[in-house]
N, C-alpha and C positions, 0 to 999 in steps of 0.2 A: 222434219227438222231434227237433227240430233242433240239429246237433251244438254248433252255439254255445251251448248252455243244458244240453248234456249231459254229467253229472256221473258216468256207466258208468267203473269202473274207481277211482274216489277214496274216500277215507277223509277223514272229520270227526272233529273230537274239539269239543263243543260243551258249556261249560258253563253252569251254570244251564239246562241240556235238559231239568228233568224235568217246567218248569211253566213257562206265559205264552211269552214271545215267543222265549225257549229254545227248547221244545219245538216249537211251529210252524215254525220251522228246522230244527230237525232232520226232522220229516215233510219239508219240502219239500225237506232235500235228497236224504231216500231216495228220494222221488218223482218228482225226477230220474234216477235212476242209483246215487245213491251208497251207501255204507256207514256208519254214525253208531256213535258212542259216546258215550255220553251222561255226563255228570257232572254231580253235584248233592247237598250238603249228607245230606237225608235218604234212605238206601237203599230206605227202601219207597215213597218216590214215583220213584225211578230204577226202582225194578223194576215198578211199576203204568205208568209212561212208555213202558218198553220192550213189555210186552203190548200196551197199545194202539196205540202205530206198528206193530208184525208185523201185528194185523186189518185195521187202517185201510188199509195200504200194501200190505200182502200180502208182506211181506219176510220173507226166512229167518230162520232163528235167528243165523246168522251175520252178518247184514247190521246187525242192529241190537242194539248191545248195551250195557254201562255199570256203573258202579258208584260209591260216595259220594265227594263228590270235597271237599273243602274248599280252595277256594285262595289262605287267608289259611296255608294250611300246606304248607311247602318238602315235606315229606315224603310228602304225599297228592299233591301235584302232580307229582313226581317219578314214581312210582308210578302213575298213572293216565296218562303220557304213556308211560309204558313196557308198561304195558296194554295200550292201543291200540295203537301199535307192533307189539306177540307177535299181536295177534288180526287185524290188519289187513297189516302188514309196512310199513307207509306212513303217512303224515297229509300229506293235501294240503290239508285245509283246518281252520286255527282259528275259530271261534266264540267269543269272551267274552261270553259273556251274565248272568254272574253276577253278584248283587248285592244290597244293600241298601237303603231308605231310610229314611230319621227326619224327620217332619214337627213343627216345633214351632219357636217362636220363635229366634230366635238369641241372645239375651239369656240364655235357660233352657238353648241345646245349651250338652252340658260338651266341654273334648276331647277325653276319651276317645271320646264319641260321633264326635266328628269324625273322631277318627283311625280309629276304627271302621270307617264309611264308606269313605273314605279307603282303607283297607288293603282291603277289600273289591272294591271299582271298580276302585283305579288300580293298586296294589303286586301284586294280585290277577291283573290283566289283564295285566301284566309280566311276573308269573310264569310266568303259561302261555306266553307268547310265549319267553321264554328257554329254557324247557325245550321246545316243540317246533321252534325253530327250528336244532337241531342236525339232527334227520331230514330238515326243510327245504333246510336248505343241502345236505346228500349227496342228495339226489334232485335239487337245484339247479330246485327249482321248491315255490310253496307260496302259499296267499291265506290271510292272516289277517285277519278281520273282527271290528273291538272294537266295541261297544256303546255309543255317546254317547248322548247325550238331545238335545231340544226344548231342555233347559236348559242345555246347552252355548253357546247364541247368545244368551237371553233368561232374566231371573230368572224363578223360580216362587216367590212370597212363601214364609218359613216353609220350604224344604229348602235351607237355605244348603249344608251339607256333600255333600248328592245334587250342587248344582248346578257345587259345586266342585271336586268328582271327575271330573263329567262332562267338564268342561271340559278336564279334564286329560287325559283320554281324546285329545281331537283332541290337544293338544303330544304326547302319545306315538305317537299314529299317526303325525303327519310325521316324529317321530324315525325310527323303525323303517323307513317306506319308504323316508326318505332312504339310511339307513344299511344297509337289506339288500336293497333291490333287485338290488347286485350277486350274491345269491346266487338269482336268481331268487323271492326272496319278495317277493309284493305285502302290501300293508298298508292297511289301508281302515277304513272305520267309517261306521256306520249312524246316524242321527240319528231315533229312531220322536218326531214328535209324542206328543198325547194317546193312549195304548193301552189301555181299561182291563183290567189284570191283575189277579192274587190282591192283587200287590207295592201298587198304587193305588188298587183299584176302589173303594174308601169315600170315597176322597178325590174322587172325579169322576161318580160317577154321582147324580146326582138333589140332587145339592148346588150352592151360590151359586157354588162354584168352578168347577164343571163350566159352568154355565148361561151365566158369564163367558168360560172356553174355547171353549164352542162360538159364541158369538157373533163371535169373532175368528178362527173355522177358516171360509173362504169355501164348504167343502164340507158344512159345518153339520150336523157330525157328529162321533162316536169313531174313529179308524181302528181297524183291526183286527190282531193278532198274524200274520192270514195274509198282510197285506200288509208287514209288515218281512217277514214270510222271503221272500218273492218277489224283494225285493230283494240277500239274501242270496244266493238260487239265480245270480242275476246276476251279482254279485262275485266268485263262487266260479265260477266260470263262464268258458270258451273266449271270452264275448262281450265280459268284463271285460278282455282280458289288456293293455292298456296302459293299464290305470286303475290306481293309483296314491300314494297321500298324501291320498285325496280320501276328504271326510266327504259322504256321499249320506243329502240329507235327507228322509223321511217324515212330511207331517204337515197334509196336506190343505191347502195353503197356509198355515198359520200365518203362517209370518215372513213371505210375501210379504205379509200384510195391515195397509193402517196404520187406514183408517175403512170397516168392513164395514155389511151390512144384514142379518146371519144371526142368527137368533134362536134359542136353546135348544129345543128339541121344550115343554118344560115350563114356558118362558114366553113363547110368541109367543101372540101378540095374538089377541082373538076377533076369529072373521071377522064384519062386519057386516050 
C-alpha cells in the first residue's frame, strides 16, 4: 500500500455507516489501514454493518465497531464521540454521512419537514464536528469529510429542503477549514452525483427521473457508493494533506455537461 493512501494507525468515527454510501466508507477506510466506528439511527443495522465489514475486510473485533448514534440529539452525539475516544484513544477522521430526504412538492413541504431535514443534514453535521474537534485540536491534526450532494450546485425538482441543506453543508465546510485549520483540522466535503441508495433508489432506477439523469451524466450511468468512498479514502489521507475548504465532486460529469448524446439503458434507441 502506498503511504499516501495509508490510513495504519487512524481512527473514524463515521455516521450514517450502517447503510449506502456511509457504510462503503467505512469498508474503504478499514481497507486502508484504519479503524471505523460506525454510528447510525438503528442498532441492529450498526450491529449487521459491523459483522459484515470484520468478513468482508477481515478486521478484528477491535478494529471495527459502533453503536445507535442519533445526531439530531446533543446527548447521543456526545456519547458516541466519547465512545470512540475509550475504544480507539484518537479520532483522526469524521465522516457526516447522515441523513434524510422528503421528496414532494414544495407547495405540500410543511416546516416542520423542512426543519426536519434541516436538523438532520446541517445542525446534525455541526454537531458532530463540535464534538469531535476537541480530540482534534489536542492531537493538532484531523480530516473531517461532510456529505454534500449533486444538489448542492443544481436543483433536483421536488427535494427543496434535501437541496437546501446540502447547500448548506459547503458554507459550513468553508467555515470550519477556515477557522480550524489552525489547529491542524482539514475540512472537506464530498459532492456523490446520482448514487442509488436505500435513501433514493425508488426515485432513480427505472423511472422518467432517472432516464433524465442519465442522459445528462456523460458516463451514462449511476455511480456507485464505492466510488464516494474512494474519494473519502483520499481526503482522509497523507495524499490529501494540503486540501482544504474544497467540495470534491463525484458524479460522472454531471455539472460539466450542458447538451450530452447519453441515453438511459431503458430508453436508447433501437438499433437499426
Amino acid at each position: 500500500m502506498s503511504e499516501r493512501f495509508n490510513l495504519s494507525g487512524q481512527a473514524a468515527l463515521v455516521t450514517g455507516g450502517a447503510s449506502g454510501i456511509g457504510k462503503a466508507i467505512a469498508q474503504a477506510i478499514v481497507e486502508a489501514g484504519g479503524r471505523v466506528w460506525i454510528g447510525s439511527r438503528t442498532a441492529e443495522k450498526v450491529e449487521s454493518a459491523i459483522s459484515e465489514l470484520r468478513e468482508i475486510t477481515g478486521a478484528g473485533e477491535g478494529d471495527v465497531l459502533g453503536a445507535s448514534l442519533d445526531v439530531t440529539d446533543d446527548q447521543s452525539v456526545e456519547k458516541t464521540t466519547a465512545d470512540t475516544l475509550e475504544a480507539f484513544g484518537r479520532i483522526d477522521i469524521l465522516v457526516n454521512s447522515a441523513g434524510i430526504i422528503i421528496k414532494k412538492p414544495t407547495t405540500e413541504l410543511t416546516l416542520e419537514e423542512f426543519n426536519t431535514v434541516h436538523e438532520s443534514h446541517v445542525t446534525g453535521t455541526l454537531r458532530c464536528c463540535k464534538a469531535a474537534a476537541p480530540a482534534m485540536t489536542g492531537q493538532g491534526s484531523g480530516s473531517i469529510i461532510n456529505i454534500a450532494s449533486i444538489s448542492s450546485f443544481v436543483d433536483l425538482v421536488e427535494v427543496t429542503a434535501y437541496a437546501a441543506a446540502k447547500s448548506a453543508i459547503l458554507g459550513l465546510t468553508r467555515s470550519l477549514a477556515n477557522e480550524w485549520a489552525k489547529h491542524g483540522i482539514r475540512t472537506n466535503a464530498i459532492a456523490p452525483g446520482f448514487i442509488p441508495t436505500d435513501l433514493n433508489r425508488k426515485f432513480l432506477e427505472g423511472t422518467e427521473r432517472g432516464r433524465r439523469i442519465i442522459e445528462k451524466t456523460p458516463m451514462e450511468r449511476f455511480g456507485t457508493a464505492d466510488e464516494i468512498a474512494g474519494a473519502a479514502v483520499f481526503l482522509s489521507s497523507p495524499a490529501a494533506s494540503f486540501i482544504n475548504g474544497h467540495t470534491l465532486v463525484v458524479d460522472g460529469g454531471y455539472l460539466a455537461c450542458g447538451i450530452g448524446d447519453s441515453y438511459a439503458p431503458w430508453a436508447r434507441p433501437e438499433e437499426e
